[in-house]
FIVEX-20274 format. One record per atom (N, C-alpha, C): x negated, y, z; residue in one letter. Coordinates in steps of 0.02 Angstrom, whole numbers, plus 50000, padded with zeros to 5 digits. Atoms other than C-alpha are relative to their C-alpha. Example, Ala and Ser with C-alpha at 12.3 -4.5 7.8 and 13.67 -1.06 7.14 Angstrom:
% residues 2
499554994150000A493854977550390A499555006050000A500424994149997S493164994750357S500395005550037S
//
This chain:
% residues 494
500664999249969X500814942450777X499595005249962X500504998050039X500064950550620X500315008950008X499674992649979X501274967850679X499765001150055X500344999349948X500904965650843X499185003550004X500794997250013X498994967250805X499745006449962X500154994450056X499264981150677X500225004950043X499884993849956X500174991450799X499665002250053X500544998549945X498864989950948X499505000949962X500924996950072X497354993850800X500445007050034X499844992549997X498405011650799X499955002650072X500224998849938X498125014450994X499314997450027X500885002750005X496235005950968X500124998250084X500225004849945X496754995451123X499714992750024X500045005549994X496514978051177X500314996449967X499625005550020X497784968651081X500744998550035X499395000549972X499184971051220X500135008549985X499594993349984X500544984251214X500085003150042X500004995549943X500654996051349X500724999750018X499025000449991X502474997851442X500155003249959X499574995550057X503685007051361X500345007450029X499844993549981X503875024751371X500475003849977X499424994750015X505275037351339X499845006449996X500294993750023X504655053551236X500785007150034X499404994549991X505595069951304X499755004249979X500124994750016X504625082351212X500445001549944X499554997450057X505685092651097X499835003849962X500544996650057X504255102450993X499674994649955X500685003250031X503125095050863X499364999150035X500515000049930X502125097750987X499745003850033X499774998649935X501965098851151X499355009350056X500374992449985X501495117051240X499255000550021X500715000149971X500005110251346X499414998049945X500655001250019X499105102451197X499875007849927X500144993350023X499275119951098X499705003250027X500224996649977X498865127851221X499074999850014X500755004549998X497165117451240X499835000849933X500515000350083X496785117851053X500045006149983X499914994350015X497245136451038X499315003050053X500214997449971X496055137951174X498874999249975X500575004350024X494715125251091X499895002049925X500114998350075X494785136550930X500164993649953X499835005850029X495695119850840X500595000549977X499594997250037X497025127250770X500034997349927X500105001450090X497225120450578X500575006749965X499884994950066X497785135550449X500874998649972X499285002750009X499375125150408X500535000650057X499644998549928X499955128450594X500015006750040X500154993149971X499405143650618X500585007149992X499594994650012X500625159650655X500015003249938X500074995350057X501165168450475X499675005850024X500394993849983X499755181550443X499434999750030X500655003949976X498555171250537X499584994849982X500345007950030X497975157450419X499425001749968X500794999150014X496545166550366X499525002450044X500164996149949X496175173450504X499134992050027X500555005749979X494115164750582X500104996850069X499445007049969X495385156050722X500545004049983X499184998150007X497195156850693X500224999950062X499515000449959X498405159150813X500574993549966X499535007050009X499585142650836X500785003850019X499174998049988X501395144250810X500294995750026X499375004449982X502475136750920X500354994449954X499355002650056X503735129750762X499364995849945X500275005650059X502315122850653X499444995850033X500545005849961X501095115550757X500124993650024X499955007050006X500935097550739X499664994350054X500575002049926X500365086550893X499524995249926X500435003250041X498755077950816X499674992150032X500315005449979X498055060750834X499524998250025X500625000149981X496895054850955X499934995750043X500335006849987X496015041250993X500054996950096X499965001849938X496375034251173X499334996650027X500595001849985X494795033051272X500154993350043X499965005049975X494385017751365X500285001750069X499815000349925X495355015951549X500325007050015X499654996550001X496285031451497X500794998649999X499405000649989X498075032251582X500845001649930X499394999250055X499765032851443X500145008050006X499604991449974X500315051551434X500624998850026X499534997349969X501515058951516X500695000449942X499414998450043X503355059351440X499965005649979X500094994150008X503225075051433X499605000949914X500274997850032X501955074251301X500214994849924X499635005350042X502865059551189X500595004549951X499574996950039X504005065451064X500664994949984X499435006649989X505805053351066X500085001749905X499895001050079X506335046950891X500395006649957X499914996550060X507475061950829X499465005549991X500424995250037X505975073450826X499614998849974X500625004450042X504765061150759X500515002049945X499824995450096X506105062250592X499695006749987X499974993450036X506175080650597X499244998549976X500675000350020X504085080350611X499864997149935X500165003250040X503995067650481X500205005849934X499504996550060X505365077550364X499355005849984X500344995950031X504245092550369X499264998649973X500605004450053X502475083650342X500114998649947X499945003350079X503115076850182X500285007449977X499854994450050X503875092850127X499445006049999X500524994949993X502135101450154X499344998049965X500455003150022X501285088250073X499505001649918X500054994450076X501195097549887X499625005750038X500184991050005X500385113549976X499204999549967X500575000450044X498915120149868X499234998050040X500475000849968X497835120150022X499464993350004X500295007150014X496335107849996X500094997150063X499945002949937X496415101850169X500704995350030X499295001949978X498275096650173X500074992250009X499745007049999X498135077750146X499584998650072X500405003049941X496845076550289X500455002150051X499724996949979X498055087650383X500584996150028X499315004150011X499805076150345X499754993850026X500105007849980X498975058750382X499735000950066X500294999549918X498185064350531X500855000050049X499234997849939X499945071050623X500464993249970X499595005950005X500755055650528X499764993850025X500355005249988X499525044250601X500265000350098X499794998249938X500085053250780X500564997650013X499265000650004X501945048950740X500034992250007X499965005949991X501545031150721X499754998150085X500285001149906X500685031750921X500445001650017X499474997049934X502075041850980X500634991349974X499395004150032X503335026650903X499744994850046X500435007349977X501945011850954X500334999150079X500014999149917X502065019351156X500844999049997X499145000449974X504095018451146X500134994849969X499595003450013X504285004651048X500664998949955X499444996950065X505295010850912X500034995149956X499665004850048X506074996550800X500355000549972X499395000350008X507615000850756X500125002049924X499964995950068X508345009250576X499645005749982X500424991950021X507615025350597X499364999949994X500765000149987X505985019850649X499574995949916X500555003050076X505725008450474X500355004049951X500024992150065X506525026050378X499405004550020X500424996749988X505215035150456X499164995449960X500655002950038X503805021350406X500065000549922X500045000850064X504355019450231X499795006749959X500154992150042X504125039050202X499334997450003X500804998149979X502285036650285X499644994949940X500255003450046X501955020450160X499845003649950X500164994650095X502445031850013X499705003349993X500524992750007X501525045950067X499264999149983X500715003950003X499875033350081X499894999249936X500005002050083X500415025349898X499875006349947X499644993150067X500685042649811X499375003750011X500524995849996X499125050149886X499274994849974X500445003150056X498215036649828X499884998749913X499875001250041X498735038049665X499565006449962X500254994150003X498305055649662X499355002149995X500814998549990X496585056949714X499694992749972X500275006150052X496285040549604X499945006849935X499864995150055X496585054349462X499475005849988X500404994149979X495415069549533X499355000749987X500685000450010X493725076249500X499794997550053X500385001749952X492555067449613X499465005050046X500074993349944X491935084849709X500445001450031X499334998449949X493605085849783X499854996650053X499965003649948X493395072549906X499845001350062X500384998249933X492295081650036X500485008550011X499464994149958X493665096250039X500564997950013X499425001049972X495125086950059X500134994850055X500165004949946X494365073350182X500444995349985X499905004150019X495165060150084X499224994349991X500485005450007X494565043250120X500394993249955X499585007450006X495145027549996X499914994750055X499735006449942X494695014250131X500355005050044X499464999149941X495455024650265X500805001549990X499155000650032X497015028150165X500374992749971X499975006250029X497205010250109X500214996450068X499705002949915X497085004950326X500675003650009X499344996949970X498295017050368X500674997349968X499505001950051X499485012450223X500164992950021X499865006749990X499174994150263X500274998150076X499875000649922X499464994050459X500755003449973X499354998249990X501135005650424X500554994449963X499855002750046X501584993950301X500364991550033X499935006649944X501564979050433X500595000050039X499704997149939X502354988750553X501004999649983X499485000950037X503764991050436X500404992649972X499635008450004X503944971150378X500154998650071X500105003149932X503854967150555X500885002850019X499394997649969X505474979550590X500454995849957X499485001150037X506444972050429X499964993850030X499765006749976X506094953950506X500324999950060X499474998049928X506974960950694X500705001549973X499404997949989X508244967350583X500564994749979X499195004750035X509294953450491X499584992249990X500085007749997X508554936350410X499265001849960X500504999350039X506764942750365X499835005249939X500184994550069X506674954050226X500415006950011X499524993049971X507854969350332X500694997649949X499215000850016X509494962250247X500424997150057X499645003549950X510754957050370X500294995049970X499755004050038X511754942650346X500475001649957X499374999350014X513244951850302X499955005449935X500434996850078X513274957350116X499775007549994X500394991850014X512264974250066X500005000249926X499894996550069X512384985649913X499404996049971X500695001250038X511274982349778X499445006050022X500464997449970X510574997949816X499505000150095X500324999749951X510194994550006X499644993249992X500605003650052X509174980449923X499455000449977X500544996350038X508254986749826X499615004550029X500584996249976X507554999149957X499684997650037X500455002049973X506954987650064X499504994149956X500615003350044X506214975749913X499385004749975X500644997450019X505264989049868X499515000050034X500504999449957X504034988350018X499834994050002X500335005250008X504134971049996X499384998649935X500344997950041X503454973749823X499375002450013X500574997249990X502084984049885X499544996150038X500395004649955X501564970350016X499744994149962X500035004050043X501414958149863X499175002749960X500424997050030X500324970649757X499365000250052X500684997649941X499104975349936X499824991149994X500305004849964X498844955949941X500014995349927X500055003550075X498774949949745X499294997150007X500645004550012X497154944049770X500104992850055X500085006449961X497414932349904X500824996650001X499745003950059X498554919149807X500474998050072X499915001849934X498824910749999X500705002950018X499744993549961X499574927050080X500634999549946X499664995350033X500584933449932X500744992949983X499305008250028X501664913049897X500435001150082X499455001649951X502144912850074X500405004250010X499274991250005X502974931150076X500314998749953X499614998450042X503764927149929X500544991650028X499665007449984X504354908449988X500565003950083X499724998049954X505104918450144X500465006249988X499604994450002X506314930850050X500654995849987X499555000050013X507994930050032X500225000349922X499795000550088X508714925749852X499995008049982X499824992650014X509424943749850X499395004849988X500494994050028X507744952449859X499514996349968X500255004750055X506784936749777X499945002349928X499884998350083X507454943049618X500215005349969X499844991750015X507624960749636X499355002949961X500634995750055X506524972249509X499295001050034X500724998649971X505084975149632X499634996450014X500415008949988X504714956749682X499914998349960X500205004550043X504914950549526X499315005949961X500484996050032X503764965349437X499264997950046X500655001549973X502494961449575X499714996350002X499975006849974X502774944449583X499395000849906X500284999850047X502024947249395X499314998949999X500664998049977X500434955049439X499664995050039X500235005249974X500114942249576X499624993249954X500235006650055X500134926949450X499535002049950X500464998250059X499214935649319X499365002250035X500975000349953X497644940749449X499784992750019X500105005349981X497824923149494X499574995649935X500095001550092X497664917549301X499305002849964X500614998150029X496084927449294X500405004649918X499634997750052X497314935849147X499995008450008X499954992349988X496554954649153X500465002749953X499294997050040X497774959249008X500725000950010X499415001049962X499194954449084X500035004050083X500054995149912X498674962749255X500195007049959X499704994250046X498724979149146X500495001049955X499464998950044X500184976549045X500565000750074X499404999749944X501104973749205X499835006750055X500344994949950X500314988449308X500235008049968X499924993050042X500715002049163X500914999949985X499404999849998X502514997949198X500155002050073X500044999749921X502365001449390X500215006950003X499984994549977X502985016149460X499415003450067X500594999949970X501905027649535X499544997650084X500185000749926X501955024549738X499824992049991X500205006550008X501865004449669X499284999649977X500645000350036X500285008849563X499605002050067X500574999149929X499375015449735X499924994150042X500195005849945X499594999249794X499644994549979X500505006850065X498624988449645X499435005949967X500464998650044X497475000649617X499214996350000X500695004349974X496074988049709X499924994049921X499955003450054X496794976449558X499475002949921X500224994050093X496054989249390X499384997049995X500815001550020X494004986449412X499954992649964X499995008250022X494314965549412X500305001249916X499485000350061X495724968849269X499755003049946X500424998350074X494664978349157X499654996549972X500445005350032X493324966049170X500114994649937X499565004050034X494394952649124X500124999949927X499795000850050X495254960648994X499455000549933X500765001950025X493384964148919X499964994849961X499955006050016X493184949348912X500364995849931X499485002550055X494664944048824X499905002249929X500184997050065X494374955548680X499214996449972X500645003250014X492614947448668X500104991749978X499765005550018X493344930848637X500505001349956X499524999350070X494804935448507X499825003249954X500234995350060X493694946348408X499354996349984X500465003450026X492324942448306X499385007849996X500264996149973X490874951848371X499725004149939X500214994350049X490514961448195X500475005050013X499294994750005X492194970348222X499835004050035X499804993949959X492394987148306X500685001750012X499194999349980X493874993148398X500015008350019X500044994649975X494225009648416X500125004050044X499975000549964X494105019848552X500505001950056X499314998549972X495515025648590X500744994849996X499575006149977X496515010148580X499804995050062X500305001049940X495215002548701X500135004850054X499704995749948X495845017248809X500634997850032X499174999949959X497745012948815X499884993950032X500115010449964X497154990748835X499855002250072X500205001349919X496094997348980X500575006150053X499774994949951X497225011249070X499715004749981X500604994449974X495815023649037X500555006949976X500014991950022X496255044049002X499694998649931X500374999050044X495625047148842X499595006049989X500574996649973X494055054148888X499374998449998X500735003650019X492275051148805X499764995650065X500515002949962X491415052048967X500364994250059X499765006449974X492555040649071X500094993249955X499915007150018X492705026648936X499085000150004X500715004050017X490715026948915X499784998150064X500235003249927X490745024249104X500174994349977X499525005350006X492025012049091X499614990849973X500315004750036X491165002448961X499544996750031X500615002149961X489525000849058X500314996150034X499565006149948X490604992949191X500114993649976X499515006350004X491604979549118X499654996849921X500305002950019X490284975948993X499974999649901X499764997250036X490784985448836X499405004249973X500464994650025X489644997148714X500125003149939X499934994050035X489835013748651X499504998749921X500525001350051X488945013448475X499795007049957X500234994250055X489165030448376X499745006350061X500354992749958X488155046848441X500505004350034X499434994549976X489735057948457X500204995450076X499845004149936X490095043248606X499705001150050X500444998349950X488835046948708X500125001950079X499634998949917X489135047848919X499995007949986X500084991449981X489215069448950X500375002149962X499594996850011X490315072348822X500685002550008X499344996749964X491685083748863X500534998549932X499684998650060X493375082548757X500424991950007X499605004850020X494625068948692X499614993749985X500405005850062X494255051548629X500285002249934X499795000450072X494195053548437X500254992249955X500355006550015X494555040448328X499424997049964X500875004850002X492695037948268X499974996450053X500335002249975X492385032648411X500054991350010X499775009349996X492065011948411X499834999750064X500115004449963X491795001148532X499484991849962X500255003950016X490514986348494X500174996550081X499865005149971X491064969148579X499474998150048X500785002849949X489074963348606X500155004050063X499834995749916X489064967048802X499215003050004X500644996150008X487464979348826X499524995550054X500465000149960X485984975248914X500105000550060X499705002249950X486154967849081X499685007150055X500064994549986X486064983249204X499454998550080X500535003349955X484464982949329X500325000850082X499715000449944X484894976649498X499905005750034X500244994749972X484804990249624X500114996650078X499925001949954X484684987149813X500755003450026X499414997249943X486304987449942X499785005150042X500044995249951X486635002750025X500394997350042X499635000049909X487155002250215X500744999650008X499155001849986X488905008050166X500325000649935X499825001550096X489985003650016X500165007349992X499814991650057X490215019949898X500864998749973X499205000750025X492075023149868X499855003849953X500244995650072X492205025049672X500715002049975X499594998850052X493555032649563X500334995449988X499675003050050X494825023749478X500325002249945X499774997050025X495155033449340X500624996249946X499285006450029X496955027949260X500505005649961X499214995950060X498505033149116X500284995150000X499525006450005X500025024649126X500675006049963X499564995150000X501745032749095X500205003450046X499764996449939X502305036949257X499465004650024X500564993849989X500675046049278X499995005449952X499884995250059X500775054549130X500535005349997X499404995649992X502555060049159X499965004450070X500104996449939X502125066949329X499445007150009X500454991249998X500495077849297X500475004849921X499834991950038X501605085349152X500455004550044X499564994149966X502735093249280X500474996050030X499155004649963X504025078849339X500025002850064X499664997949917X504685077349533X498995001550026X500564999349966X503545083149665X499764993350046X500315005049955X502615072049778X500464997150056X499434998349924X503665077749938X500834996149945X499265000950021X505195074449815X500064989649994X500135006050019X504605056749776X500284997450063X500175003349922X504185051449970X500674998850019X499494999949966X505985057450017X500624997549939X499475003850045X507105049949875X500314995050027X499555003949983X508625041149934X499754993749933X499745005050036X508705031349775X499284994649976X500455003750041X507585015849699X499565005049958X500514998250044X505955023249640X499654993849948X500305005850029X505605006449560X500264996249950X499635001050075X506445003849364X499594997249962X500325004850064X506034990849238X499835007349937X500184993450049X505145004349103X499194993049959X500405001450045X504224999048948X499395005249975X500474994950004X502545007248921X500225002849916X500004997650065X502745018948760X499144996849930X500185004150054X501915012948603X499814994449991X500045006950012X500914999948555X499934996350070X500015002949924X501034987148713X499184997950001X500675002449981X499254985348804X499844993849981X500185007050006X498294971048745X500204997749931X499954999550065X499064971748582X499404999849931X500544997250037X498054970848410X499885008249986X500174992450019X497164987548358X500485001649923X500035000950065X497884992648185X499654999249979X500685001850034X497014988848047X499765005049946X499904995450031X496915005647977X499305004250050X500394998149947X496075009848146X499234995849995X500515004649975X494974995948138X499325002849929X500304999750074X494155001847938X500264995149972X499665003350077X495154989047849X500745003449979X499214998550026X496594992547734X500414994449979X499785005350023X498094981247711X499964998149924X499585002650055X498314973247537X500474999849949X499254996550046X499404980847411X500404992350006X499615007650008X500754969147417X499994995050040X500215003649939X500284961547578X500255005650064X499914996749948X500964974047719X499874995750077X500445001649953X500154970147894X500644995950045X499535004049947X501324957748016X499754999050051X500325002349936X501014960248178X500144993750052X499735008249951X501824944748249X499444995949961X500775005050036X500444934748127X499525002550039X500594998249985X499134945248178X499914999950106X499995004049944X499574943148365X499824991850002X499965008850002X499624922548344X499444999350006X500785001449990X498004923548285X499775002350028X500545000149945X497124933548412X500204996050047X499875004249964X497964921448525X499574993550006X500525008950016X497264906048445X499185000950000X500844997450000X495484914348412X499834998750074X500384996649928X495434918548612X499884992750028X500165005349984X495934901048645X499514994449973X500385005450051X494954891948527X499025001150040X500884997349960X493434903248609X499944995450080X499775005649932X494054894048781X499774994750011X499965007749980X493834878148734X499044997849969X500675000150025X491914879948671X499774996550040X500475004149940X490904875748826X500364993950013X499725004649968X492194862548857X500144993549965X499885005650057X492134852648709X499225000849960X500525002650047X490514845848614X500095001949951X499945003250080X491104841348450X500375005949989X499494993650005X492114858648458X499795002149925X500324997450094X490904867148302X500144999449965X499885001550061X491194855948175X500764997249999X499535002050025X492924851448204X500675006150015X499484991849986X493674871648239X500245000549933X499754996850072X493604875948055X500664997149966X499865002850029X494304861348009X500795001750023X499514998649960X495744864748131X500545005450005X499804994350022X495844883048093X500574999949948X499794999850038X496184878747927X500624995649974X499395002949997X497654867147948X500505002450050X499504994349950X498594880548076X500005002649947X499924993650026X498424893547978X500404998849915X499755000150080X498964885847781X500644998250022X499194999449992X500834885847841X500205005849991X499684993649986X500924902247879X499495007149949X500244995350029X499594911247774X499815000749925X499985002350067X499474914247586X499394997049963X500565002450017X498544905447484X499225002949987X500494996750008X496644907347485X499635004050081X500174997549925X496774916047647X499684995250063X500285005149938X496644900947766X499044997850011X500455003050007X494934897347680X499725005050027X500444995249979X494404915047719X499774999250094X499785000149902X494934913847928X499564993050005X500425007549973X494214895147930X499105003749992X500954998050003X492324902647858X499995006250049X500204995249956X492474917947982X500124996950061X499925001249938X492874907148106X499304995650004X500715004149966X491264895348075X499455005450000X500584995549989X490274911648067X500155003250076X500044996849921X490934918448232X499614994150055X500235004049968X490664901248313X499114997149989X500815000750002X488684899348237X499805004550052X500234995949975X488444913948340X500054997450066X500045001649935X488744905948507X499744993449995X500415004649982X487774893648620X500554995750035X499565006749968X488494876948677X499684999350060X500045000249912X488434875548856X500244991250026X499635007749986X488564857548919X500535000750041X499264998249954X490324853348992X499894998450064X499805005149914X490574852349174X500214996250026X499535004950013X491824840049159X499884995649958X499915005150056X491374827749040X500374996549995X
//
C-alpha cells in the first residue's frame, strides 16, 4: 500500500493508478516535446546542440535532450505512446544522467533529478516491476544519497545556483526508495532474494537499500523493528543491516556517541541517508561529555571535532558548539575565523547562555550539515567519481574502521594540559572505564537521593583494585567536588 501511494505521489494523482501503457518512443525524448520547448526558449545548456550552450537560447539536440518532468494537470488525459519511453531507453536515459552527473555546470543536479524524476512517471504509467526497473531505481536512490552527501559538504551560496533542495531531495530519494522495496517484495520472499540460493554478492546488493531504508527511518523505532523482523536470515545479517541495524538502536538509546561512531564507518551513499540523524547525535553526544568530565576540564578542539564529525574548522565548530550546547573559551576561537582548528583551541563543558527564543518562520530553513568521516575525506581528495559510485556493480558497503583515535574516545592527556607521571605511562583502557563510570554515576544523580554522600564512598572502593595507591583518594575527592557542583532534582520515580 505504502508503494502504491508513493508511486501515485509521483503522477500527483488521486491515489489510483492509471491503465497501463506501452512506451514506443525511442529518443530521450520525444520530437514533439523538443520541438515545443525549443520553441518555448526551454532548452537547458546540458541539451543543447555542441557550440550552442552558451548561446541566450540554445538550440536542442536531438541525442541529448532529455524529456523533462511534469506535473499532470487535473482531468488531463495519459499521453500518447508515442510520447512514453519503453524500459530499454529509460536504462540508456538513466546510464547517461548519471554519467553527466560530475559536470562542472552549477545547474546539473537540478538538471539530473528533474529528467530522473521523468523516468520514474514514464515507469509509474507502464508499470514497470521487473529486474531492470529496480536496477534503474537503485541508480536513482544513489544518485539522491550521494548528492546529498555532497551538498551537505558545500558553501551555503551554492544552493540558489544549483536548485538543490534537502527536503526535496530527501522525498524524491524516499518515494524511489519505496518503489524499489515494493519491486524486491514482487520479486522472491520480500527482501528481492528468490527462494533459490543467491551469491553473496547478489545479497548484498539488494541489502544495501535495505540498509538505507533502516537509516531514512532510525528515528521511528516502530517502522525500522518491523523491516528488520521481515528479512530473510541471509540479508538480516549481511554488513548493511547489521551496520544500520547499529545506528537504529543507538538513536533509540538516546546514545549520540554511538550514533557517530557508527555513522563515521558508513559509506558515503549510506551517510546521505542518516544525515537527518547528526544535529540529534551531536546534541547527545554533548551531553555525554558533560557528564564524564568534570566541568573544570577543557577538551581540545580538535578532538571535539573528530567526537562530533565536524571539519576542522574554527568557524563551523563555534557554530556547532552554540548548537549542541558547547563553549568556545580562548579569543583565537572566536565564530569568523578563517583557518584550521589549532590545538589551543578548548572547549569549556559549562553549556553557554540559553539562546533567546526567536519567533517561527512560515517555512522551515534547510541548514547545513557540515560533516568528516573517512569516506568523505577519501573522496574530496580525489577517489571514484560520483557517476562512478552510482554505477558500481560491486558492494559499496564494507565494514571500515574510522582512522585514529575511535570517536567518543578519551582526549589525550597531553592534549588536555596534563602530563603523565614519570613512571606512570597513561592506560587507555583505565582511562576509558572511568569515563564510563563518571558518565554513569552522573546518570544516576536525579534518580537517587542519598546519591552525594554515598558516590565517593563508592568511587573509592571501584577504583582501589585497579589504581595505585593514593590515587583512589584523589578520584573519590574530585568526584565529591564535581558532584557539589550539581543540583538534586527530586526523583520521578521514587
Amino acid at each position: 500500500a505504502a508503494a502504491h501511494t508513493a508511486m501515485a505521489d509521483l503522477l500527483d494523482g488521486d491515489g489510483a493508478l492509471p491503465p497501463v501503457v506501452r512506451g514506443t518512443c525511442q529518443t530521450m525524448c520525444s520530437a514533439r516535446e523538443l520541438a515545443e520547448r525549443q520553441q518555448c526558449m526551454e532548452i537547458n545548456r546540458l541539451e543543447a546542440e555542441p557550440g550552442t550552450e552558451d548561446w541566450r537560447h540554445p538550440t536542442g539536440s536531438p541525442t541529448l535532450a532529455v524529456k523533462r518532468y511534469a506535473r499532470p494537470a487535473a482531468g488531463r488525459t495519459l499521453p500518447s505512446p508515442e510520447e512514453i519511453r519503453p524500459i530499454g531507453v529509460l536504462e540508456r536515459t538513466v546510464e547517461y544522467l548519471i554519467s553527466i552527473m560530475d559536470h562542472p555546470y552549477a545547474g546539473t543536479y537540478a538538471f539530473v533529478a528533474d529528467r530522473l524524476r521523468a523516468v520514474v512517471q514514464d515507469m509509474v504509467v507502464q508499470a514497470e516491476q521487473g529486474e531492470r526497473a529496480a536496477h534503474i531505481l537503485q541508480r536513482i536512490v544513489r544518485f539522491h544519497a550521494l548528492s546529498a552527501v555532497r551538498f551537505s559538504a558545500s558553501p551555503d551560496g551554492k544552493d540558489s545556483m544549483t536548485g538543490y533542495s534537502a527536503y526535496h531531495n530527501h522525498e524524491l530519494m524516499s518515494k524511489a526508495l519505496v518503489s524499489l522495496l515494493h519491486s524486491y517484495a514482487l520479486a522472491g520472499d520480500g527482501a528481492g532474494v528468490p527462494a533459490e540460493a543467491k551469491t553473496a554478492l547478489e545479497v548484498d546488493a539488494t541489502a544495501e537499500y535495505h540498509g538505507y531504508h533502516l537509516l531514512l527511518h532510525a528515528t521511528e523505532p516502530a517502522v525500522a523493528q518491523s523491516h528488520l523482523a521481515a528479512l530473510p536470515p541471509a540479508v538480516h545479517g549481511s554488513i548493511p543491516v547489521r551496520a544500520a541495524s547499529v545506528a537504529v538502536h543507538s538513536t533509540s538509546a538516546g546514545d549520540g556517541l554511538a550514533v557517530l561512531r557508527s555513522l563515521a564507518q558508513l559509506p558515503l551513499s549510506a551517510l546521505g541517508c542518516a544525515l537527518h540523524l547528526v544535529p540529534a547525535a551531536r546534541k547527545d553526544a554533548a551531553a555525554a561529555l558533560r557528564r564524564a568530565y568534570l566541568k573544570q576540564e577543557r577538551l581540545p578542539g580538535a578532538w571535539v571535532c573528530s567526537v562530533l564529525l565536524l571539519p576542522e574548522d574554527v568557524s563551523i565548530l563555534a557554530q556547532t558548539c552554540v548548537e549542541v550546547g558547547l563553549t568556545l573559551e580562548r579569543e583565537d576561537a572566536k565564530p569568523g575565523l578563517p583557518g584550521r582548528v589549532a590545538e589551543a583551541v578548548v572547549i569549556a563543558l559549562a553549556p553557554p547562555e540559553p539562546a533567546v527564543p526567536t519567533a517561527k518562520k512560515s517555512a522551515p530553513v534547510e541548514k547545513k550539515v557540515p560533516l568528516r568521516t573517512q569516506a568523505l575525506d577519501e573522496w574530496q581528495r580525489g577517489g571514484a567519481s560520483l557517476s562512478d559510485i552510482v554505477t558500481s556493480q560491486r558492494p559499496i558497503w564494507e565494514e571500515r574502521d574510522p582512522p585514529g583515535a575511535t570517536p567518543g574516545g578519551p582526549p589525550p592527556a597531553e592534549l588536555k594540559g596534563g602530563a603523565p607521571a614519570p613512571g606512570n605511562p597513561p592506560d587507555e583502557e583505565e582511562e576509558d572505564a572511568l569515563v564510563s563510570l563518571m558518565s554513569t554515576l552522573r546518570d544516576q544523580i536525579n534518580a537517587t537521593p542519598g546519591f552525594l554522600d554515598a558516590a565517593p564512598v563508592y568511587m573509592s572502593s571501584t577504583t582501589a583494585a585497579t589504581t595505585p595507591s593514593g590515587q583512589s583518594d584523589e578520584l573519590a575527592a574530585a568526584l565529591q567536588d564535581m558532584l557539589s557542583t550539581l543540583s538534586l532534582a527530586a526523583p520521578s520515580n521514587p
